[in-house]
C-alpha positions as CSV (number, residue, x, y, z in Angstrom):
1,X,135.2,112.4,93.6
2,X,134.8,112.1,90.1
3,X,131.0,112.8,88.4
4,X,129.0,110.2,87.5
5,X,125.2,110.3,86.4
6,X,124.0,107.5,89.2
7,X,125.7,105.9,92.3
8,X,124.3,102.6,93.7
9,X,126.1,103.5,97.3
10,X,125.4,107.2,97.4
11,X,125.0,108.5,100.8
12,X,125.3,111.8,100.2
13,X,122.1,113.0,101.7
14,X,122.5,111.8,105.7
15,X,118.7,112.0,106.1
16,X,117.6,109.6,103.3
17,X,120.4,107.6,104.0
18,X,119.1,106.8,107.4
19,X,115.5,106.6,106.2
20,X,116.7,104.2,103.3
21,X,118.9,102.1,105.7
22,X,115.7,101.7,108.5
23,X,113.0,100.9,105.2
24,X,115.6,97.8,104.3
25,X,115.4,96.7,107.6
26,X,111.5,96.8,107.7
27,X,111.2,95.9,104.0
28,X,114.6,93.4,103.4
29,X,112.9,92.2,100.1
30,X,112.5,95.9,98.6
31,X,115.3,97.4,96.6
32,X,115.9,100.4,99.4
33,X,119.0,102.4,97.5
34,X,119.1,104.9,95.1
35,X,117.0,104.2,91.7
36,X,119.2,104.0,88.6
37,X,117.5,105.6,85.7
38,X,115.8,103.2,83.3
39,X,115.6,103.5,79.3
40,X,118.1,104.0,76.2
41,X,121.6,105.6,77.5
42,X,120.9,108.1,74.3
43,X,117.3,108.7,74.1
44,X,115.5,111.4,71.7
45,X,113.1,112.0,75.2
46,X,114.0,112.3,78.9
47,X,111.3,112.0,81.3
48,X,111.9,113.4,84.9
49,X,109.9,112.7,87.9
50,X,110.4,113.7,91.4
51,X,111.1,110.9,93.3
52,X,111.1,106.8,94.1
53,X,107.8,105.8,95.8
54,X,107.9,104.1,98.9
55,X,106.2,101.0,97.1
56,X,106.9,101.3,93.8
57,X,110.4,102.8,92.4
58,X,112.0,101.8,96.1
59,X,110.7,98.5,96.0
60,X,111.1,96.9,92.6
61,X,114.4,99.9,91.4
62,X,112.8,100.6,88.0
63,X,111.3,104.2,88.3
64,X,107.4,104.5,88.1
65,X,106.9,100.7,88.5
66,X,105.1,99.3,91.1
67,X,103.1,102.3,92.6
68,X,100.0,104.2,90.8
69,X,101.5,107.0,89.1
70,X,103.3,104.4,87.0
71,X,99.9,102.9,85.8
72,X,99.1,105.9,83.5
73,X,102.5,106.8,82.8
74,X,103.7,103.6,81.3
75,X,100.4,103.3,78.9
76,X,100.6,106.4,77.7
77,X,104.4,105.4,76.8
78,X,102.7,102.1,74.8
79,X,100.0,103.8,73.4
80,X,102.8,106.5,71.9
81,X,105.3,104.0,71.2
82,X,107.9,104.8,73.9
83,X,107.2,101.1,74.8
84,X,107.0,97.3,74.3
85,X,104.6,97.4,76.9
86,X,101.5,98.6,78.5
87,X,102.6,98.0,82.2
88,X,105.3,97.8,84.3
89,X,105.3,95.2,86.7
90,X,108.6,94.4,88.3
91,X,112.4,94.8,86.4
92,X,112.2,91.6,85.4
93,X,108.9,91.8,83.6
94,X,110.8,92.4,79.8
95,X,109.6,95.5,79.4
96,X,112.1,97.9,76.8
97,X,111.4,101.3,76.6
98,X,112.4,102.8,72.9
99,X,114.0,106.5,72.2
100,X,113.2,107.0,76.0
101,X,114.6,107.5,79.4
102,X,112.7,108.0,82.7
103,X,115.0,109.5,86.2
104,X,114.1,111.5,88.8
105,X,115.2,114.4,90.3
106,X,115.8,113.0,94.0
107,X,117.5,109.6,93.2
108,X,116.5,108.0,96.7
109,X,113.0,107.8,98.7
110,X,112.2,110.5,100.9
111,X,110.2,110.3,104.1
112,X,107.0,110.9,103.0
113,X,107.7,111.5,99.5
114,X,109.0,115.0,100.4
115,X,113.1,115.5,99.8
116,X,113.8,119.0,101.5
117,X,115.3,121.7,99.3
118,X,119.0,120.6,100.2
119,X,118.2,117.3,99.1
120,X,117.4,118.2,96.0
121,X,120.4,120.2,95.4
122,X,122.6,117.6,96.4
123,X,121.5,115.3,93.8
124,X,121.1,117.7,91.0
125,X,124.8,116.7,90.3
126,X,123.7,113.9,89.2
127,X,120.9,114.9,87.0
128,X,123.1,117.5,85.4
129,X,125.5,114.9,84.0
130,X,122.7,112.6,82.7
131,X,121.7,115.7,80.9
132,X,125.0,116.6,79.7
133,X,125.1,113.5,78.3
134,X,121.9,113.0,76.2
135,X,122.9,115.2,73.5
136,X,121.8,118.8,72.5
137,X,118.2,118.7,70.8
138,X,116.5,116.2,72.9
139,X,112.9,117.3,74.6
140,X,112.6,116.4,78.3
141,X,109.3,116.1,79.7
142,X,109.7,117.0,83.7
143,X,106.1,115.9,86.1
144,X,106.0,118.1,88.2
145,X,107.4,121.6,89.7
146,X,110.4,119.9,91.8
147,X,111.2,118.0,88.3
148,X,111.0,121.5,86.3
149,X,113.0,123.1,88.5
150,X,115.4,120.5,89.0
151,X,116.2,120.1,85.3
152,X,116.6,123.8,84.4
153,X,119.0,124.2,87.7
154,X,120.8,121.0,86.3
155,X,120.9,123.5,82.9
156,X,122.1,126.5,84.8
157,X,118.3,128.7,83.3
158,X,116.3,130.6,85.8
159,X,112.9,129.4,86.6
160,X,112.1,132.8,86.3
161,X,112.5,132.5,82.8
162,X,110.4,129.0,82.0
163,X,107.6,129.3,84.8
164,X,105.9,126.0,85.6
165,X,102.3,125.3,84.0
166,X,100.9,122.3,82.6
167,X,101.3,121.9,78.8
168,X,104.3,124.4,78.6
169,X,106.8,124.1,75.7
170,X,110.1,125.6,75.5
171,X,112.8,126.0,73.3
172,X,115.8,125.9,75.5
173,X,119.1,128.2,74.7
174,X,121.2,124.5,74.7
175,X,119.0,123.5,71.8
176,X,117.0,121.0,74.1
177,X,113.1,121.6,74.5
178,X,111.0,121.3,77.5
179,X,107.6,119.7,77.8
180,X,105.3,120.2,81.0
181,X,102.9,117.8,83.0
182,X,101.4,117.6,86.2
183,X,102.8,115.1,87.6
184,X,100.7,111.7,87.3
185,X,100.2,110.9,90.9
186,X,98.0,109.3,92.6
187,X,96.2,112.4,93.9
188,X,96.1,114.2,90.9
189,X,94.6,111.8,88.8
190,X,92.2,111.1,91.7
191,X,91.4,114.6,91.9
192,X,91.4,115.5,88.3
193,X,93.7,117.7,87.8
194,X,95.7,115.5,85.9
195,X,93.4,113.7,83.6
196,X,94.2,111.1,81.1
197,X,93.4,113.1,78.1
198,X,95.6,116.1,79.5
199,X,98.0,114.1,79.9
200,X,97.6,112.5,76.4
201,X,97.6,115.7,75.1
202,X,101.5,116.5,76.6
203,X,102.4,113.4,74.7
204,X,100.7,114.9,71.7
205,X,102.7,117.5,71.7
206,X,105.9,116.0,72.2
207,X,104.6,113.3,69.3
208,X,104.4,116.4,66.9
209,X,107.6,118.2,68.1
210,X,109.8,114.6,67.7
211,X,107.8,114.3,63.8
């Protein structure tokens, strides 16, 4: 089978296959299939998150949209100019994002919002051809550990070698560099470890890397 950076009808992973094929049943209005990527095909940054929410990515098939962690990503992407809008409603709402790209590491919803390790390797295929596309000196901002790990596996680097913190920067060997965030859930907003001027400060950073 040929590569390809997203496929609507991948059932590669049995498990979220099934889970995918009993959510349509209980929800036939949600979207329920993998979650294309969403943003500029050529983007000077590539955000990474872990995985469609079970009401927000899986139900409207616009990553981050619909679901809490979306709320403080996508204004923090207007108030930096990665976006024609504050808010991202539904994927029929208008909103363009500008220089930017958001995916995830796990294309499809996971029970619980936990893809097993396999999972995760299974679908790094595809986020290693989205990244062999952008281009050699884009920054990529990964939320999370599964994101961080994901994307330098996609790369073929050692985590070893870029350990996971919040607010990291790294210069990659490809000429790409990597920004850090907790990832902007709903629980670690709620429990402050993600706070809105953290996260600010990531974008900040990438803001003066990009000038």
């Amino acid at each position: 089978m040929a590569k390809s950076s997203f496929d609507l009808s991948c059932t590669r992973c049995s498990r979220l296959a099934r889970h995918l094929q009993s959510v349509r049943k209980e929800y036939p209005d949600y979207h329920a299939r993998p979650v294309a990527p969403f943003g500029v095909a050529r983007p000077q940054l590539l955000i990474v998150g872990l995985a469609p929410g079970m009401h927000g990515a899986n139900a409207t098939g616009r990553p981050f949209t619909g679901d809490y962690a979306g709320i403080l990503l996508y204004d923090t992407l207007y108030k930096f100019g990665f976006s024609s809008k504050n808010e991202s409603l539904s994927s029929q709402d208008g909103l363009k994002l500008r220089q930017c790209r958001i995916t995830n590491a796990v294309k499809c919803l996971p029970p619980e919002n936990k893809p097993t390790p396999m999972e995760i390797t299974t679908c790094n295929d595809y986020l290693a051809e989205e990244l062999a596309a952008m281009g050699k000196h884009i920054s990529v901002l990964v939320l999370g550990g599964v994101a961080h790990g994901a994307v330098l596996r996609a790369l073929g680097y050692k985590k070893s070698a870029y350990p996971f913190a919040h607010g990291k920067q790294y210069a990659l060997p490809n000429g790409m560099t990597l920004f850090t965030s907790y990832h902007c859930s709903r629980y670690n907003t709620q429990t402050r470890r993600l706070t809105t001027s953290m996260f600010h400060g990531v974008f900040r950073q990438i803001q003066q890397h990009l000038a």
